[in-house]
Every structure is written in C-alpha cells, then in structure tokens.
C-alpha positions as CSV (number, residue, x, y, z in Angstrom):
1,X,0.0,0.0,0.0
2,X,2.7,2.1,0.8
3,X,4.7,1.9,-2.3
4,X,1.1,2.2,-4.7
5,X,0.3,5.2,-2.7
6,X,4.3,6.7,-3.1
7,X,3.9,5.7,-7.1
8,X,0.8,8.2,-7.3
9,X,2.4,11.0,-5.3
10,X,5.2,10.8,-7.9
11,X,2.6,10.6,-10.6
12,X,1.1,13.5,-8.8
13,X,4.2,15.5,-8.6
14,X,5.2,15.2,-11.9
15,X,2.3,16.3,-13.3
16,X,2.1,19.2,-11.5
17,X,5.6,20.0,-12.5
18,X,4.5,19.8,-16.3
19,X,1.4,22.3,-15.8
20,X,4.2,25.0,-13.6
21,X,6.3,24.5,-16.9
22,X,3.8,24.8,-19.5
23,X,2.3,27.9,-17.4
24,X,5.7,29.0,-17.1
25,X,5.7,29.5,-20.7
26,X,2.5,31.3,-21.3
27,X,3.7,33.8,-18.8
28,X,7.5,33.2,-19.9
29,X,7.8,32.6,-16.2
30,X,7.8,36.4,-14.6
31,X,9.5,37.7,-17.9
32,X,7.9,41.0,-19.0
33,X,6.5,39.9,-22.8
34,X,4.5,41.9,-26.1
35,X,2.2,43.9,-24.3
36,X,-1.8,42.9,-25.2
37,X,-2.7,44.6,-28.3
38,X,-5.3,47.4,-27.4
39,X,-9.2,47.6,-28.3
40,X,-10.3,49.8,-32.1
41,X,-10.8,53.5,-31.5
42,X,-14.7,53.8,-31.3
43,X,-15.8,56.9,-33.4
44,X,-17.5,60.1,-31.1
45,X,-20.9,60.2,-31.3
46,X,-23.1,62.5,-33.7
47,X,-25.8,64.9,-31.7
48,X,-27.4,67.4,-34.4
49,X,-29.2,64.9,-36.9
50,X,-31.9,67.2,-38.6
51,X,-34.1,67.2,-41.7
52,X,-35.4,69.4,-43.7
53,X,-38.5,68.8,-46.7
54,X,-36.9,70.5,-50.1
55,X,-37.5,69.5,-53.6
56,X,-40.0,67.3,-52.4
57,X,-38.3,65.0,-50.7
58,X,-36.2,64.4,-46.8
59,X,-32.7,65.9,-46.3
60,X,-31.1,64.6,-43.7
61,X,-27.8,66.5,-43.0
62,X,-25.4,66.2,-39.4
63,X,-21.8,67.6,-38.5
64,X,-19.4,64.4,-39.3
65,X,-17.7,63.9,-36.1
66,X,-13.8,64.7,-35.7
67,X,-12.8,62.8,-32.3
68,X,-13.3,59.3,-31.2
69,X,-14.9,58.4,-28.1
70,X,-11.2,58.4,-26.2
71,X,-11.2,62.2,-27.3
72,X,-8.4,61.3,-29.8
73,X,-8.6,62.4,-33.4
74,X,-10.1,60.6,-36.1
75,X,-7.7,59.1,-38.6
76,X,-9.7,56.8,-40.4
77,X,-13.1,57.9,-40.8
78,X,-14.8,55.4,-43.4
79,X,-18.4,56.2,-43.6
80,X,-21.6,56.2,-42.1
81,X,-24.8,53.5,-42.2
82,X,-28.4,55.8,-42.0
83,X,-30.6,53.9,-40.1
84,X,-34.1,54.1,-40.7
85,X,-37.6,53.1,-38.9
86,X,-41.0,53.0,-39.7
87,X,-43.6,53.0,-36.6
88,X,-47.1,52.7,-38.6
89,X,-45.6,50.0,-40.6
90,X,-44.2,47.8,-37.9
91,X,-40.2,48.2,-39.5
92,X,-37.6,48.1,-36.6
93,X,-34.9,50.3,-37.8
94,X,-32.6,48.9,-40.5
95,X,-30.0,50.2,-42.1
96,X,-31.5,53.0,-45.2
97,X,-27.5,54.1,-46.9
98,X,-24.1,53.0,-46.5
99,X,-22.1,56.1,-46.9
100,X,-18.2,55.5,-48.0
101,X,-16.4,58.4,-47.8
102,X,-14.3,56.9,-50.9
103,X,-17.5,57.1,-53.1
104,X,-18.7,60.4,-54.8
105,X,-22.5,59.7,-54.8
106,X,-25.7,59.5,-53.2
107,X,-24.5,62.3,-50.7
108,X,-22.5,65.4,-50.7
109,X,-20.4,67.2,-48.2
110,X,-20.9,71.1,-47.5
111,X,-18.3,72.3,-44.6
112,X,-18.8,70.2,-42.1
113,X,-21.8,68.5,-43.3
114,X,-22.7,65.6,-44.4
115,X,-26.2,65.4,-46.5
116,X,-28.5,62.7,-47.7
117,X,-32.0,62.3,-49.0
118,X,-34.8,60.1,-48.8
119,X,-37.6,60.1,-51.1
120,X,-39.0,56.5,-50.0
121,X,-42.2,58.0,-48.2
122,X,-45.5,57.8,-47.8
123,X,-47.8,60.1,-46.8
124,X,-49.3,59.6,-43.2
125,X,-46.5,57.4,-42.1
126,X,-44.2,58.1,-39.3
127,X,-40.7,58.0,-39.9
128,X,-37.3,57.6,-37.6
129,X,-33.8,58.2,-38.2
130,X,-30.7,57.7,-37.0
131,X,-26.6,57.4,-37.9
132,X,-23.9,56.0,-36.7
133,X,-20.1,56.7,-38.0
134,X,-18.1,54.0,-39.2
135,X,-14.0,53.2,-39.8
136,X,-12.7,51.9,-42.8
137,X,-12.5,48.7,-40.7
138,X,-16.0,48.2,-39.9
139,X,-15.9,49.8,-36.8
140,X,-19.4,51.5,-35.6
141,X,-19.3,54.3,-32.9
142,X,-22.7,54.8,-30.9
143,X,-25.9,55.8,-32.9
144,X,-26.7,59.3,-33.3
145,X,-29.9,61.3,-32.0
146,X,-33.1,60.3,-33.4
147,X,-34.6,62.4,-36.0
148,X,-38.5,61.6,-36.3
149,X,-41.3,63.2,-38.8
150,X,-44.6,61.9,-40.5
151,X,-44.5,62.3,-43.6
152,X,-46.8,64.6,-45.6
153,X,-47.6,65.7,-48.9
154,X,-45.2,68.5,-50.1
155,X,-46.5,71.8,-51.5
156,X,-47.4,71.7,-55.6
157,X,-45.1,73.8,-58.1
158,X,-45.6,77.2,-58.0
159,X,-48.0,78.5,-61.1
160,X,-46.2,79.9,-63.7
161,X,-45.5,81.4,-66.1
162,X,-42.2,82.8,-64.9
163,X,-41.4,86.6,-65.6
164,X,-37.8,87.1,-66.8
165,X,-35.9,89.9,-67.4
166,X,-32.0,90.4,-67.7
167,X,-29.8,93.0,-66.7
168,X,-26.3,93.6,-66.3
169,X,-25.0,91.2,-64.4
170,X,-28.4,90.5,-62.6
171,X,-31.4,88.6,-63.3
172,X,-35.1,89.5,-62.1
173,X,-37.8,86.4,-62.1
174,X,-41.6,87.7,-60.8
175,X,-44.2,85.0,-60.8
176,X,-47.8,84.3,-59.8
177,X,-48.6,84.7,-55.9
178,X,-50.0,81.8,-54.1
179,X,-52.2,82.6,-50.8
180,X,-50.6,80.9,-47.8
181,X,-47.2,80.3,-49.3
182,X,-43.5,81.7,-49.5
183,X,-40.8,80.6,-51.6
184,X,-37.3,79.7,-52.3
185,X,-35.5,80.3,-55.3
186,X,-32.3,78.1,-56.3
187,X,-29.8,78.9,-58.9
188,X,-27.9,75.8,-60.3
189,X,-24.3,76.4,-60.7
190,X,-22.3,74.3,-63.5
191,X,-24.8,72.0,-63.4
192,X,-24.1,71.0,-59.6
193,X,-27.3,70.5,-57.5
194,X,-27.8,73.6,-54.8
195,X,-28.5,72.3,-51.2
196,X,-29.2,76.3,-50.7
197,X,-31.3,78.9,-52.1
198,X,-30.7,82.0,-53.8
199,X,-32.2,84.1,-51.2
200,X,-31.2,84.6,-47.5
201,X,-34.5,84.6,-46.4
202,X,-37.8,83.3,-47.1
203,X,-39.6,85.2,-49.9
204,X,-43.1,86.9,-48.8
205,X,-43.7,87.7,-52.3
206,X,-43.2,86.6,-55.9
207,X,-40.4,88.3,-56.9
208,X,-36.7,87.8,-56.9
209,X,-33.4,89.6,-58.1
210,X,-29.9,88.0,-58.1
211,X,-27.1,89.9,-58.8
212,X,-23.2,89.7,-58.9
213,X,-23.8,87.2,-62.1
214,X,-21.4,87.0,-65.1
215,X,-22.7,88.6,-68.2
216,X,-22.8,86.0,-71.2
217,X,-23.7,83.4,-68.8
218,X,-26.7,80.9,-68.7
219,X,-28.2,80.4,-65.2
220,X,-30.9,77.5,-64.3
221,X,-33.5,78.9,-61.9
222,X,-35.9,76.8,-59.6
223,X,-38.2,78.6,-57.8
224,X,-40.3,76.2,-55.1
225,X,-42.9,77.0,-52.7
226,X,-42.5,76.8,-49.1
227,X,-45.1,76.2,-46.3
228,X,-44.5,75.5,-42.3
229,X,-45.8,72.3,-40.8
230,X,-45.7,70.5,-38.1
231,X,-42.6,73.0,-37.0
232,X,-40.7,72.1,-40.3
233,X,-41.0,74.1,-43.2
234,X,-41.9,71.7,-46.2
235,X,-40.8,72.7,-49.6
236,X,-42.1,71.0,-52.9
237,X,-40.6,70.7,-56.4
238,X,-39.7,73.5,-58.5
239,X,-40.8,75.6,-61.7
240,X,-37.7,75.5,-63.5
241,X,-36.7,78.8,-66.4
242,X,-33.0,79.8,-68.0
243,X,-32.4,83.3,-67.9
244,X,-28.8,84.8,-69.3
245,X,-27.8,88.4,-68.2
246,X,-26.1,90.4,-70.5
247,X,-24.1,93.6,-70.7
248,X,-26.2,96.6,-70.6
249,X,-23.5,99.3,-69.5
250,X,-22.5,101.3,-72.3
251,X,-18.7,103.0,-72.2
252,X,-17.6,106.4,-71.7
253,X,-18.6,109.2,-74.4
254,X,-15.5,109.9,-76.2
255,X,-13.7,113.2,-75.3
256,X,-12.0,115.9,-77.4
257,X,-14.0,115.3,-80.7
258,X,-12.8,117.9,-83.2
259,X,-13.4,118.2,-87.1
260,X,-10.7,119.9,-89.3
261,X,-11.0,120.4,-93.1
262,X,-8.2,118.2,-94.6
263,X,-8.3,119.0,-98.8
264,X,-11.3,117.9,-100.2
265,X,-11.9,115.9,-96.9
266,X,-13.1,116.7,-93.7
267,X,-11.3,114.6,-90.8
268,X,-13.1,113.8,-87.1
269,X,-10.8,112.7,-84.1
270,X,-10.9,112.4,-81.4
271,X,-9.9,110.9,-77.5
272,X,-9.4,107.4,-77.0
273,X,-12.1,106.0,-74.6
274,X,-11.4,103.6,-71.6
275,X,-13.1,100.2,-71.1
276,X,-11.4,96.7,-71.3
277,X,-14.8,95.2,-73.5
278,X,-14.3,98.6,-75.9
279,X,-15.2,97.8,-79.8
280,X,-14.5,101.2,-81.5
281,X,-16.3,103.7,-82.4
282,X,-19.4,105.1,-84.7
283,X,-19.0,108.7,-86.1
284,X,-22.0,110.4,-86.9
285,X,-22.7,113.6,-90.0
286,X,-25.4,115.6,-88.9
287,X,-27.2,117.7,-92.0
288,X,-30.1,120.1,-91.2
289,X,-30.6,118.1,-88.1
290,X,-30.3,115.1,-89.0
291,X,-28.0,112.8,-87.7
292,X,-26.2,110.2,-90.4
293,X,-24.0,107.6,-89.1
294,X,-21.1,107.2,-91.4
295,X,-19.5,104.1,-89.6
296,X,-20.7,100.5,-90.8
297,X,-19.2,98.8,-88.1
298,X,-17.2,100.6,-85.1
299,X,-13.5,102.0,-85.9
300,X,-10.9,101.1,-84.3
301,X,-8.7,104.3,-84.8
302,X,-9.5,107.2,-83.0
303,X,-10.1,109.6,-86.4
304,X,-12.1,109.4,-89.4
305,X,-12.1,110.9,-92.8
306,X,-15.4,111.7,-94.4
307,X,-14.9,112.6,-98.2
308,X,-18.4,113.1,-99.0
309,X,-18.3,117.0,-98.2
310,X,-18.2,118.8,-102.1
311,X,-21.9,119.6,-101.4
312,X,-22.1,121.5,-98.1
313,X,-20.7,124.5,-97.0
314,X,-20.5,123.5,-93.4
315,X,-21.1,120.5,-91.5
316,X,-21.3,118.8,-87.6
317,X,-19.9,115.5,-86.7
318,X,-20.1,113.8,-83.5
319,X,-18.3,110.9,-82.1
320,X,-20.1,107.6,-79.8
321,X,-18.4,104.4,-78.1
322,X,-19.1,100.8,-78.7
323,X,-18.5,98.4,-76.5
324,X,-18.4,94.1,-77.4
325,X,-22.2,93.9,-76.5
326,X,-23.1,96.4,-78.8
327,X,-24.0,99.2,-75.9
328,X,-23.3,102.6,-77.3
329,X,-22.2,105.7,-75.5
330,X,-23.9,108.8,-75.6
331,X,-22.6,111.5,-77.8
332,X,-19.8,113.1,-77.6
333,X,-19.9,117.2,-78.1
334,X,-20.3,117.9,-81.6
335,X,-17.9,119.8,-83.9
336,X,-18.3,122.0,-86.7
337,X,-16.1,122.2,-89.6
338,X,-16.9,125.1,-91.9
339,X,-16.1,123.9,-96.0
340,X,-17.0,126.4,-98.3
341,X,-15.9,129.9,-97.4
C-alpha cells in the first residue's frame, strides 16, 4: 500500500511539475513579454441629426464627427450607415444608406456636413432616423440622436408662367402669388445641384433679383414653394426657367471730338475711350438736323475721314463708343467744320 500510494504522489508531482512548466511558458515565467494589443478606436458620437422637406423630398444633414470616443482624433473615418424606422408600418430600424467616404455619390459634403435624401415616403406614415459613424475597418461608434417626422404631402409647383428679365450682371424672375405660401428660389451652378437657395431669407412675395452674375452666362432657376408644418418648413418641387444676363452698360462718351478740313476731306478725331470690352467707335454727320451715321461697323482708330463733303458748305460730326455687346455711348460734343468759305 505504501509503495502504490508513493507511485501516485510521484505521478502526482510530476504532473504538476508539467502544468508549472507549460504555465511558465505562457507567462514566460515572470519575464515582462509583447504587451496585449489594445481595443479599435470607437468613433464620437453625432448629436445634431436634422431634416429638412426641399424639392419634395427628406434631407437629412449632421456635423461628421472629428474625435473618437477616447477624445483622440479621427484618422480613419470610413463612412456612415443611416438607419431608418417606420412606426405605422411595424419596421424596426434597419440600415436606409451606406455612406463610403471613398465614393462620390448619393450624398455630398458642405463644410462640415454631411447630407442625404430620402424620397421612399408615404404620406401619413411616421418616420425615424438615425446614424452611426463608421471606420474603414468596420468599426461603428454609438448611434446618433433620433430624427422623427410623419410624412406629408409636399407643396405643388408654384404656377407659372415665370417673368424674366436680364440686366447687367443680374437677373429679375416675378411669378404668380400663391395665398398661404413663400418661396425659395435656387440657382444651379455648372450644373451641380444647390442644397441652398438664392435668397437669404424666405420670400413673402413673388419676386426675386440675383445679382453679382457673369454677363454672357446661362443660369438655371428653380423657384419652389414653401409652407411650415408641423414645425418644419416643407418645400415641394420647383418651376424650373434659364435666364442669361447680358451687358447693358455702355462705355464712356468719347472726349475731345474735333473736325478739321483736310483738302477735299473733312477729318473727325478724337480721345481714346477707356473700357477693357471697348469695340470702336461710330461717327456720326449731322445735316439740317439730322443725324447720319457714317461708320458701318465701329473704328478702331481714333479719327475718321469723311470725303463726301463737295456739297455743303458747313457740316457737324459727332463721335459715340461701342462696347463688345453692342451698348453705345452717348454722344460726344459735336464739332463744326466750316467747307466752303
């Protein structure tokens, strides 16, 4: 019995022995080792979530976050996945848009934030939303707030037709008032779709001027009507018109305009005008009151010889600017040459 129960303590012993060893090298035995590689940085959270109705459809926009959750700075920033609910249809939220950063559509960026649209809705239905930020490696941070609306039918186009008139460098659009509505008017740029309208405020009335335009240029208006609900203001699709403003700013009236008889000739110059878009010029005869312009098209030169005189004893010329667009100047102070002594 003794020896049996001496065999199993050795057994015993030596087993133990094995598991210290083996444990011995997990821990490498009190040496220090490769410390434990450290948890993803979580993305910070997003708290400003909003919507707005334009164009007939649900903009959601929020400020894309810049820290994680640690407070450290985000470095790689993948995306975002849009959650969306539906409470009158029974739908748990599920995931509306994934948003890669890499990728160019479905959304666009203006400063800080980040827009998308939804135009899956049905009127009467209530709607949730919510967003959470995602790395390039999958990682999610924490959901946003909760955006809710019920959905409701937008505002119709406004009636047209749509007044136009051009000016220089500004475009006026007037069109017919509708009671209980104010508007917004949008001007697409190169084609790009405007998140913003023309006007800084809300229009009361049918009428609209933008200025600061570039002469020559095509512009794409949409004007859309606007009506509050429900403490949003819900804006419909637009009546679209092209309007081009053009230069209507003629140049400064030539100075120093003097006739002299010149043989059998009579020859106008005159002062150089100033204007980067300048033409030439048009010279003008004037008999018994009349005025005759003897220029085809505008002169470059800054004099003119008329030799169409042998029948007049005395005649008055006077001098105008042209500019590229074809505005002309107003006269310039007429001169008299006397022919026939």
């Amino acid at each position: 019995m003794m020896r049996l129960k001496g065999r199993l303590t050795t057994r015993s012993l030596l087993t133990l022995a094995l598991s210290i060893g083996i444990l011995c090298l997990i821990i490498s035995c009190g040496k220090k080792g490769d410390p434990l590689p450290k948890g993803l940085p979580v993305p910070g959270g997003i708290g400003d979530l909003s919507g707005e109705v334009r164009d007939g459809v649900l903009f959601l926009s929020f400020t894309m976050p810049t820290k994680n959750k640690d407070g450290s700075d985000i470095v790689d920033l993948g995306g975002f996945r849009v959650m969306k609910s539906c409470s009158n249809c029974n739908a748990a939220f599920g995931t509306l848009k994934e948003i890669r950063l890499d990728d160019t559509s479905g959304f666009t960026i203006q400063g800080t934030r980040l827009y998308v649209y939804d135009d899956d809705l049905a009127t009467g239905y209530r709607y949730a939303y919510k967003v959470h930020p995602v790395t390039e490696k999958g990682t999610a941070g924490d959901a946003s707030n909760v955006f809710l609306i019920q959905w409701q039918e937008p505002p119709p186009k406004p009636a047209g037709p749509v007044s136009v008139k051009v000016n220089d460098g500004a475009v006026e659009l007037s069109w017919q008032q509708d009671e209980g509505y104010s508007y917004n008017v949008y001007r697409h740029d190169e084609n790009m779709y405007p998140l913003f309208p023309a006007n800084k405020e809300l229009l009361a009335q049918p009428f609209f001027v933008d200025t600061g335009l570039k002469n020559g240029q095509k512009y794409l208006y949409e004007i859309r009507k606007v009506k509050e609900k429900g403490g949003l203001r819900w804006e419909g699709e637009g009546l679209k018109v092209e309007a081009t403003p053009r230069d209507l700013t003629p140049p400064s009236v030539p100075m120093g305009a003097k006739a002299e008889k010149r043989g059998n000739a009579a020859r106008v110059s005159w002062t150089a005008s100033e204007g980067k878009d300048l033409a030439g010029y048009h010279v003008y005869r004037l008999i018994a009151g009349k005025a005759q312009r003897l220029t085809k098209v505008p002169v470059r030169e800054t004099f003119y010889v008329d030799h169409d005189i042998a029948p007049y004893r005395y005649l008055s010329y006077y001098v105008t600017s042209v500019d590229l667009s074809g505005n002309e100047s107003e006269p310039s102070t007429e001169s008299v040459v006397v022919l026939k002594e």
